[in-house]
C-alpha positions in Angstrom: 29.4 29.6 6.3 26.0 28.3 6.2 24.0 26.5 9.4 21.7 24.8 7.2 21.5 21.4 7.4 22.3 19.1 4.2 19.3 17.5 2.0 18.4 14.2 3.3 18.3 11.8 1.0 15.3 10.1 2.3 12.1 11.7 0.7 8.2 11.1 1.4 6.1 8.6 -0.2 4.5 11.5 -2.1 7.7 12.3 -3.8 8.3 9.0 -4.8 4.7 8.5 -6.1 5.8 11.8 -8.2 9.0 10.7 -9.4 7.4 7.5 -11.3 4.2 9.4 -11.8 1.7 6.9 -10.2 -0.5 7.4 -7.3 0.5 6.8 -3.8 -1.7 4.1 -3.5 0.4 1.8 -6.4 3.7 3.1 -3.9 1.7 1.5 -1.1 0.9 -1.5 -3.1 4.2 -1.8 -4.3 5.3 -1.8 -0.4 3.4 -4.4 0.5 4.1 -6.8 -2.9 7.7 -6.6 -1.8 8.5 -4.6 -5.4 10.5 -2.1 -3.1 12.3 -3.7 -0.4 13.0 -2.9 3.2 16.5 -2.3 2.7 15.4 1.1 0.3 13.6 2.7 3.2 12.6 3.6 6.8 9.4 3.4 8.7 9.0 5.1 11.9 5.3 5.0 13.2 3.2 5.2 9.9 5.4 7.1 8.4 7.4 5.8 5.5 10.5 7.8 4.3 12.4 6.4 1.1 16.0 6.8 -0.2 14.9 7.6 -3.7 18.0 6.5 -5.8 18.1 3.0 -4.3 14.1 2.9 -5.1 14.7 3.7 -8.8 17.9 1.9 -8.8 16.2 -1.4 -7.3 12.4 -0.8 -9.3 14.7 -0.7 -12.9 17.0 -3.4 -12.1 13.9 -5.6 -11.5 11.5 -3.8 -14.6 15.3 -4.4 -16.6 16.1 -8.3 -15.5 12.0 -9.5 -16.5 12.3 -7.7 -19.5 15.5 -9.9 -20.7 13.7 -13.1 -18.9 10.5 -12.5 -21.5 11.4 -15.4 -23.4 7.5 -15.3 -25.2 7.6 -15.1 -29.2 4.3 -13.6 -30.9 2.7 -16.6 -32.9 
């Protein structure tokens, strides 16, 4: 039986930067525009720790929803 304790499913902003291959400055930008919302994350101190799937869930649902809303035709 192993003592080791279970993967959290919160990662670092680094990891999240990673996942969607952008800097960690456009994750911090993206904080503060409200793009990934408070409900996807904790902050204790400075320190930001994310639950990944309901960051990718929430960033394609939104990316998803203004594609279909692009109503603009090429004239």
């Amino acid at each position: 039986m192993s003592t080791e304790n279970p993967p959290s499913p919160y990662v670092a902003i680094e990891d999240v930067a990673k996942y969607f291959s952008v800097s960690i400055s456009t994750v911090r930008a993206w904080l503060r525009q409200g793009y990934i919302p408070k409900t996807t994350y904790i902050k204790v101190g400075n320190t930001y720790r994310f639950h990944l799937a309901a960051v990718v869930e929430h960033l394609t649902t939104v990316v998803t929803s203004e594609s279909a809303d692009d109503t603009t035709q090429p004239a």
